[in-house]
C-alpha positions in Angstrom: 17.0 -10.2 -16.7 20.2 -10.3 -15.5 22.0 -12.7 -13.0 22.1 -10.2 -10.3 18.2 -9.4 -10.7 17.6 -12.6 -10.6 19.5 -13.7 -7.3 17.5 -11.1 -5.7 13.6 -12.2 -7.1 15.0 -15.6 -5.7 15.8 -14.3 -2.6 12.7 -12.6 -1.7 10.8 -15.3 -3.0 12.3 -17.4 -0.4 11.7 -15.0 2.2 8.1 -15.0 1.2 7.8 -18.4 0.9 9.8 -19.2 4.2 6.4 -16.7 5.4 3.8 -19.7 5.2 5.6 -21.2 8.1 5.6 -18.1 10.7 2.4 -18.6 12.6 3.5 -22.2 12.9 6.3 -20.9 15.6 4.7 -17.5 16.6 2.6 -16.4 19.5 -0.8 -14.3 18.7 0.6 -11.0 19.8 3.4 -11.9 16.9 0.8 -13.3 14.4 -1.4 -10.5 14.5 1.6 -8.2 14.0 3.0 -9.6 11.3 -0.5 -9.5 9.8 -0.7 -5.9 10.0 2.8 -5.7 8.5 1.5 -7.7 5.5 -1.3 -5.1 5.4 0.8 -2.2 5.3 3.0 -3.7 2.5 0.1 -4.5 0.4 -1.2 -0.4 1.2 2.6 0.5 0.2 3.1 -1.5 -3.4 -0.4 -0.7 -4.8 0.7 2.8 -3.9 3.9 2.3 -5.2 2.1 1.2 -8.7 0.5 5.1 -9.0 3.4 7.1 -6.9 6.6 5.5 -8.0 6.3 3.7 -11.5 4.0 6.6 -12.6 5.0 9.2 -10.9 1.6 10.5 -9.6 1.7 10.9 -5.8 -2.0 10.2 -4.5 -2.1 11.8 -0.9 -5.8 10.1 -1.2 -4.9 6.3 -1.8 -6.6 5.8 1.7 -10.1 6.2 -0.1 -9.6 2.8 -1.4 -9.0 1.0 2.0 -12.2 2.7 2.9 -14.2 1.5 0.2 -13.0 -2.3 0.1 -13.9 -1.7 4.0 -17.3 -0.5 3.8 -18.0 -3.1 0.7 -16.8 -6.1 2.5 -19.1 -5.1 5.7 -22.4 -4.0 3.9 -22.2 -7.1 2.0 -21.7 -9.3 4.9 -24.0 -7.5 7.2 -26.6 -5.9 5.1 -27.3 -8.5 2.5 -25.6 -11.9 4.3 -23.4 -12.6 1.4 -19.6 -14.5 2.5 -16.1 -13.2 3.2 -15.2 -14.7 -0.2 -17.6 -12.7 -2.4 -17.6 -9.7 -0.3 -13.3 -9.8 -0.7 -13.7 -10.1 -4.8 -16.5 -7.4 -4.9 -14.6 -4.9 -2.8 -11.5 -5.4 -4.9 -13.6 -4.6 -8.1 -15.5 -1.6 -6.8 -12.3 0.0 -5.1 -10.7 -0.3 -9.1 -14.0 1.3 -10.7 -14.1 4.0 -8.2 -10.7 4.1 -9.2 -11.4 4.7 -12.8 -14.5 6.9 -12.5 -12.2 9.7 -10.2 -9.1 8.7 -12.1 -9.8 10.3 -15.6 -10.7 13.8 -14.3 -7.8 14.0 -11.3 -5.3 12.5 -13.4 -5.5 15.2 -16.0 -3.6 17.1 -12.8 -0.1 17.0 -12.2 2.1 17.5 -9.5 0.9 19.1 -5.7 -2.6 19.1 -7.9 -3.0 15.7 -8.0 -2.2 15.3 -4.6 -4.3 17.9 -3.2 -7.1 16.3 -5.5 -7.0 12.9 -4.4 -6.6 14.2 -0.9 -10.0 16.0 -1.3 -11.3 12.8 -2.9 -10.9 11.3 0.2 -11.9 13.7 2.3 -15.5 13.9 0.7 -16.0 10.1 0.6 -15.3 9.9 4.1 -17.8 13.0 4.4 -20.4 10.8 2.4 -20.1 7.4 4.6 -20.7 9.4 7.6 -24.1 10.2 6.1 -25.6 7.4 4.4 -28.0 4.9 6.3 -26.7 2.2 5.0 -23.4 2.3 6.2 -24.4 3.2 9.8 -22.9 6.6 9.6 -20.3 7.4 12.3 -22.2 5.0 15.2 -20.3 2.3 12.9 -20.9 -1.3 11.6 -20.8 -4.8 12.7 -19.1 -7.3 10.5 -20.3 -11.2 11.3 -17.6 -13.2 13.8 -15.3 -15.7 11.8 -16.6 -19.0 13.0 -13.0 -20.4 14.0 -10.9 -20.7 17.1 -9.1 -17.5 18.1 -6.0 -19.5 16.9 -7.6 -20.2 13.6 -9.2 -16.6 13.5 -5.0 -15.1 13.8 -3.8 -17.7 11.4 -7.1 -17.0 8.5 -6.1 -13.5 8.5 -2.6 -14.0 8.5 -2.5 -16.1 5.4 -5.1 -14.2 3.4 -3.1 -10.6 3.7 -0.1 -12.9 2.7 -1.3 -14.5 -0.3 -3.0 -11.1 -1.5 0.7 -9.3 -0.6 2.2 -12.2 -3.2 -0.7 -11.2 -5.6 0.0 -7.9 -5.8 4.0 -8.4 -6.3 3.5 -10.9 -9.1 0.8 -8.9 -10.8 3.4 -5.6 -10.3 6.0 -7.8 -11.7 3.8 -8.7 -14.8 3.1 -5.2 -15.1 6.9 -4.0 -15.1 7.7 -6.9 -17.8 5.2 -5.9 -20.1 4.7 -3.1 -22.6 2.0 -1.5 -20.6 4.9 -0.8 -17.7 7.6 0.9 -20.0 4.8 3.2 -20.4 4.3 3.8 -17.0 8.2 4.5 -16.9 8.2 6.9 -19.7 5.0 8.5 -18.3 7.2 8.9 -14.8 10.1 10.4 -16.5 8.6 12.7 -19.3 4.5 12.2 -20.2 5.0 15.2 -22.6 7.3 12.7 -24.5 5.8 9.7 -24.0 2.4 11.0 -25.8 4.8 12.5 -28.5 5.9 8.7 -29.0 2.5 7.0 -29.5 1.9 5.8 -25.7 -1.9 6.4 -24.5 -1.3 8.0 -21.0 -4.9 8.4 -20.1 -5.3 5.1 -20.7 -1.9 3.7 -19.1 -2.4 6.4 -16.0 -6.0 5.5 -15.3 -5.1 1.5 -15.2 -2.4 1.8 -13.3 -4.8 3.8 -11.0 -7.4 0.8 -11.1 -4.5 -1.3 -9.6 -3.8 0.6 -7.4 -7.2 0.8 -5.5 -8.1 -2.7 -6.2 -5.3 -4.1 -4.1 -5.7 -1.6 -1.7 -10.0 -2.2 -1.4 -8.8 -5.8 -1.2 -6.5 -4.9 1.6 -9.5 -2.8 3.6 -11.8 -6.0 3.3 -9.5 -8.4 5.3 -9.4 -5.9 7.7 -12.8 -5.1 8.3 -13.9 -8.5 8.7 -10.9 -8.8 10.7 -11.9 -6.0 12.8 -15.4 -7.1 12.7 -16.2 -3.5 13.5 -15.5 -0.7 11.7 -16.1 3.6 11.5 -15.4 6.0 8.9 -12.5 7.4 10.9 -9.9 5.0 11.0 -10.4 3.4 7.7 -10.4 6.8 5.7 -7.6 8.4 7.7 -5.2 10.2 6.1 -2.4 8.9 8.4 -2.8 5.4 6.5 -1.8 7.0 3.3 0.8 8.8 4.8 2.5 5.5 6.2 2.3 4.0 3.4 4.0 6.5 1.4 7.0 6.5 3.8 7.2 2.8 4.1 7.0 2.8 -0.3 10.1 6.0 0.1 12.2 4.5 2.8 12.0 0.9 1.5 12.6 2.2 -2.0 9.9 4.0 -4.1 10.1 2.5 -8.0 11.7 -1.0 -7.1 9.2 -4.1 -6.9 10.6 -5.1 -3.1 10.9 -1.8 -1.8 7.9 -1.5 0.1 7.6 -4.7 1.1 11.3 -3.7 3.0 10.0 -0.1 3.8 6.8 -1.6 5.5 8.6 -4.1 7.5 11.8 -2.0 8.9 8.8 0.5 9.3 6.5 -1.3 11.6 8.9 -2.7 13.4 11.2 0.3 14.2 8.0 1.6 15.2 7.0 -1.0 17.8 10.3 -0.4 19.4 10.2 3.3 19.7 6.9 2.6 21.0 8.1 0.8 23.8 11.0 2.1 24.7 10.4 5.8 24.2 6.8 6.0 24.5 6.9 10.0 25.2 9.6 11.0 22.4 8.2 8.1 19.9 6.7 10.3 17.5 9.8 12.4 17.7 12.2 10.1 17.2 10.2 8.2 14.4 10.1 11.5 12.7 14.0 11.8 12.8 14.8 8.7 11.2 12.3 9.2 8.2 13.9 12.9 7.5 17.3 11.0 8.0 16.6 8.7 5.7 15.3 11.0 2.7 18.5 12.9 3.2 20.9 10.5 3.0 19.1 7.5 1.4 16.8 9.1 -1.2 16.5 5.7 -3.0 15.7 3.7 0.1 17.1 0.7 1.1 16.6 -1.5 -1.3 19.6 0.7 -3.5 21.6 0.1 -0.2 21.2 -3.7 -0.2 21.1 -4.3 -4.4 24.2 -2.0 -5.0 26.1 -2.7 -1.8 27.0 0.7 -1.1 27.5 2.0 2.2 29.7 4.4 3.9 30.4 8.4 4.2 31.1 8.8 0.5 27.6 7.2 -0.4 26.1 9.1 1.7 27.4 12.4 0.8 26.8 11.7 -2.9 23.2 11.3 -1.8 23.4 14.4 -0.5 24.8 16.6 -3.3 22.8 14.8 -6.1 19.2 15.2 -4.2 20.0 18.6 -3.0 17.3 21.3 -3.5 
């Protein structure tokens, strides 16, 4: 690792770090945002673990928010178990749904996978707004945390945080190790990368399992946040959408990226909101085609290589060109 690299882990480690102490000076409104930022990023780099180091776009990531969702609230409310178990279980079951849809869709490629995964999602939505057990579309009640509503915006808070720092270690661990060269080499050319002895089912379908288990693990802090939730907004599309666009415009492939992505996201977001509530969508929709055209590697290449300025931007332009 070079000096460079390393100056920048350091960095973001700080900023991380310096994280733990943000509720301290915050008001609730602030807390509870930042928490839903620290969702998002999570969403974003378990994405980024399929989409950018392997190179398989899953339009149908959102499944796995779902699950972890549904998990966390029929083992609370159904069988009376705790947040604790209910978070680990519906970090497991989102990975081995993973696995069990991973090794037919990933045989796809390309706008096949996507569409796949996208159907995936579709149909397990479908199912939970049929089965008894999860209430159907009437909904279900997750038990109160048993805390101050101070406590209740710090709890939550802290546990997306220290599942956020989870995934980016175990991403980094992944990156440093044999088994994420051969995500790389699946990303650039799988044709060659089974021609050279590397087991892409294998590699593809972990990577996968990663994926969904951060995300599941991301859905269970916010159901029992929620402490209500319906099959709608958990198995939206729109989530996975977001956080492909926070994982692109941050910088899709890089370990910080979508941590960025999520946060300039979110907050750019919020201020459209308020200030343009009638031409938010509009103007939100702008600055992501904006940014694809002239800052196809996000800005994480902006803020490691220090390049900025017309030339950059134009060089963007002819090397991405269709």
């Amino acid at each position: 690792m070079g000096n460079k690299t390393l100056r920048n882990y350091v960095i973001c480690g700080l900023i991380l770090l310096s994280l733990a102490f943000f509720p301290l000076f915050a008001n609730n409104f602030i807390i509870r945002f930042g928490t839903d930022i620290l969702m998002f990023a999570i969403m974003a780099s378990a994405w980024n673990i399929i989409g950018g180091y392997t190179g398989y776009a899953s339009f149908g990531n959102v499944v796995f928010f779902g699950i972890g969702a549904y998990i966390t609230a029929v083992l609370m409310e159904k069988a009376g178990l705790n947040f604790a178990f209910a978070f680990i279980a519906a970090g497991m079951g989102s990975a081995i749904f993973a696995v069990i849809i991973g090794l037919p869709v990933l045989r796809l490629r390309g706008h096949y996978f996507a569409i796949a995964t996208l159907g995936v999602a579709e149909a397990m939505k479908a199912l939970v707004q049929n089965l008894d057990i999860t209430e159907g579309n009437s909904g279900i009640y997750l038990p109160m945390l048993d805390l101050s509503v101070k406590g209740q915006y710090y709890f939550f808070f802290y546990v997306m945080l220290g599942t956020l720092v989870a995934t980016l270690v175990v991403t980094y661990l992944v990156l440093n190790a044999k088994f994420g060269y051969s995500l790389i080499a699946i990303r650039e050319d799988e044709d060659s990368a089974n021609a050279i002895g590397i087991n892409a089912t294998y590699a593809k379908t972990l990577a996968f399992a990663l994926s969904g288990l951060f995300t599941g693990l991301a859905g269970s802090v916010y159901a029992y946040q929620q402490a209500f939730i319906k099959p709608g907004p958990v198995f939206t599309v729109g989530s996975t959408l977001k956080m492909i666009v926070m994982a692109v415009f941050g910088g899709i492939g890089s370990l910080f990226g979508p941590l960025l992505g999520a946060v300039s996201i979110e907050v750019i977001s919020e201020i459209l909101s308020n200030y343009f509530l009638v031409a938010h969508t509009l103007f939100f929709g702008a600055l992501v085609i904006l940014s694809i055209v002239f800052i196809p590697k996000g800005i994480t290449d902006i803020l490691t290589q220090k390049k900025i300025g017309l030339v950059y931007f134009l060089q963007n332009i002819r090397k991405n060109r269709i």
